[in-house]
C-alpha positions as CSV (number, residue, x, y, z in Angstrom):
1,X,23.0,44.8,52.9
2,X,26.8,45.4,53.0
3,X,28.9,43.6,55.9
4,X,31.3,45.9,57.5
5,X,34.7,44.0,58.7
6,X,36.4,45.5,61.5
7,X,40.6,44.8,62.0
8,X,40.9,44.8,65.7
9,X,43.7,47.0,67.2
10,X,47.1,45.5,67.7
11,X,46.7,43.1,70.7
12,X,43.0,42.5,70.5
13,X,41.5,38.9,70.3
14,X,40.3,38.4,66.9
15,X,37.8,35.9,67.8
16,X,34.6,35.8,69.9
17,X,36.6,33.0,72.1
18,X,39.5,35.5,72.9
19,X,36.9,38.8,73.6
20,X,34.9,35.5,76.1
21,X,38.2,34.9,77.7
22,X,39.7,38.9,78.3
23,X,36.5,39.2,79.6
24,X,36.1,36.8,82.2
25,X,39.6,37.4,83.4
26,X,38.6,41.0,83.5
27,X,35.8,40.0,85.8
28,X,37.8,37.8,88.1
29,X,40.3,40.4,88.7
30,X,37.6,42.9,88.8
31,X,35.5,41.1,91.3
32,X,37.7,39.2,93.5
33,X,38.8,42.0,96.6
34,X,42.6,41.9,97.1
35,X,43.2,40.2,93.5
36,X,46.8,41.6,92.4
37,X,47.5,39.3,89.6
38,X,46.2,37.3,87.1
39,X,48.0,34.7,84.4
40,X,46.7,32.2,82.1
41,X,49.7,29.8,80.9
42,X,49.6,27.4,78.3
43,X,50.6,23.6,79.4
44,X,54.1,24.1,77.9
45,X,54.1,27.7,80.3
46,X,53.6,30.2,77.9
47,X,51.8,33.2,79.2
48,X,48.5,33.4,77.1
49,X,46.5,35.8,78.8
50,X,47.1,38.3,81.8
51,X,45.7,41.1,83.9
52,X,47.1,43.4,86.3
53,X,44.8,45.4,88.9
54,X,43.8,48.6,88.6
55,X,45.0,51.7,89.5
56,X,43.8,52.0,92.8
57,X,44.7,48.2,94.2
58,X,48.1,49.2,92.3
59,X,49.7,51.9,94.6
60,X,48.5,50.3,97.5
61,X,50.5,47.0,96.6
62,X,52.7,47.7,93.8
63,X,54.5,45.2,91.5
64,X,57.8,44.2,90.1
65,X,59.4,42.4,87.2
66,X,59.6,43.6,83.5
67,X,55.8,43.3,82.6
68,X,54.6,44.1,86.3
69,X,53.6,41.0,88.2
70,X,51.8,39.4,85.1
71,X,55.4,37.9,83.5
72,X,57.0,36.7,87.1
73,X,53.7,35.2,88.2
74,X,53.5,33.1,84.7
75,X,57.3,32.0,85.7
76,X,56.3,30.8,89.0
77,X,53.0,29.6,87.7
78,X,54.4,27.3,85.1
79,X,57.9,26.5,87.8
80,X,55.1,25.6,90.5
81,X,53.3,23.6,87.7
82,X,55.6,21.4,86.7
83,X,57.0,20.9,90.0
84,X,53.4,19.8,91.8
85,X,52.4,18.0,89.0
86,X,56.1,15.5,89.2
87,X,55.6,15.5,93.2
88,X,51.5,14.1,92.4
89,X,53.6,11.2,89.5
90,X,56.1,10.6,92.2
91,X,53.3,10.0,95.2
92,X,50.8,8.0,92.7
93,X,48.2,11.2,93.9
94,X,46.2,11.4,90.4
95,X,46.1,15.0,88.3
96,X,47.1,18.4,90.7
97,X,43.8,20.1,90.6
98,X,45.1,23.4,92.8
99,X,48.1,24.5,94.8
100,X,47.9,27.4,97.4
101,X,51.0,29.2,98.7
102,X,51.0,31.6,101.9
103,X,53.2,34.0,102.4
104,X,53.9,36.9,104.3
105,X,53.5,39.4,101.6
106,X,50.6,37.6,99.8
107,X,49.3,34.4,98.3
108,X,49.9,32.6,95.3
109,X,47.0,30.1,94.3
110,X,47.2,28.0,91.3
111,X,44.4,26.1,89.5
112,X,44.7,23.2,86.7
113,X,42.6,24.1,83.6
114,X,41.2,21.3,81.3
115,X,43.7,21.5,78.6
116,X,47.0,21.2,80.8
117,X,47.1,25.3,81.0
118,X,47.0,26.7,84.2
119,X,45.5,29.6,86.3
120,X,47.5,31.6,88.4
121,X,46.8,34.2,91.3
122,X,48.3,36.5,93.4
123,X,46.5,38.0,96.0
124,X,47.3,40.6,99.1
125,X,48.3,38.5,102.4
126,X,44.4,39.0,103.5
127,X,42.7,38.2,100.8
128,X,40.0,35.7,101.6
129,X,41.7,32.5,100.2
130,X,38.1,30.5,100.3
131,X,36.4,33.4,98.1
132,X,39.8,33.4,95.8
133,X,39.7,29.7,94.8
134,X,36.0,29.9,94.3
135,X,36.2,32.1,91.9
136,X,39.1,30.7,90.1
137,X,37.4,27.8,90.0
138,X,34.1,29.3,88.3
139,X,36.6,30.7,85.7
140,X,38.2,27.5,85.0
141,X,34.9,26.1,85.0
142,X,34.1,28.6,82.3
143,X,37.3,29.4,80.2
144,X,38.2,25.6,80.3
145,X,36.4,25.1,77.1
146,X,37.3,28.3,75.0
147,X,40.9,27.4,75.2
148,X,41.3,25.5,72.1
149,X,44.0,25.0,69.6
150,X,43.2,27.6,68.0
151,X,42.7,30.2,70.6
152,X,45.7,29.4,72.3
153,X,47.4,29.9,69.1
154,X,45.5,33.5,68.9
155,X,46.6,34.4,72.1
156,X,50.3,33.9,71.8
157,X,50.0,36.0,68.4
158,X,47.7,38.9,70.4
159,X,49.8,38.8,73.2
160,X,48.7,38.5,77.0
161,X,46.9,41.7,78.1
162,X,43.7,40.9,79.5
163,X,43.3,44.6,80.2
């Protein structure tokens, strides 16, 4: 019995972790109805892991920035971060466990993950903001343990595509 061992293509996870992660993103992107944009970003607010939405969701609400929405939503996402999490130190309030956003053209929703990473969403203006943070909070349920060490380390060499 020979083992075969396959190189992944250039920005693939190497690890069963990384393929478990790109895949639930996919499916939260993939399931939610009005999901725009997805980010994953490390607790010092490095974009790990992204997804965009596909083609369809795409031309009705298109996005800017240099990556899409992925790179300006891991900005804000980490920005948003740091700012809730020193307004929860200065008001005694414990650990930020989500912050939501409204805005005209949308909604950004952000969700603490386990390790000090965060989840980031943005979603048309009538997405259905209960159904939204459910599901973010099944994934963080979910990817919270896969992002270890080592993974997060995997994912910044891989890059953020979730896609």
């Amino acid at each position: 019995m020979t083992s075969q061992t396959r190189t992944p293509p250039p920005g693939a996870p190497s690890s069963q972790g990384g393929n478990d992660l790109r895949w639930l993103l996919s499916r939260l992107v993939g399931d939610v109805p009005g999901m725009l944009s997805v980010a994953v970003v490390s607790a010092d607010g490095l974009l790990l892991l992204s997804s965009e939405p596909d083609r369809a969701t795409a031309r009705r609400h298109p996005v800017k920035g240099p990556m899409g929405a992925a790179a300006d939503l891991a900005t804000v996402v980490s920005g948003l971060g740091s700012l809730t999490s020193g307004a929860a130190t200065l008001m005694d309030g414990g650990r930020v466990r989500q912050t939501l956003v409204a805005m005209e053209t949308g909604n950004l929703l952000v969700m603490s993950i386990s390790d000090g990473s965060l989840l980031g969403a943005y979603t048309t203006p009538d997405a259905d903001i209960s159904a939204v943070a459910y599901h973010m909070a099944l994934f963080v349920g979910r990817a919270g343990h896969l992002l270890t060490p080592e993974l997060r380390a995997e994912l910044r060499r891989t890059g953020p595509r979730g896609r």
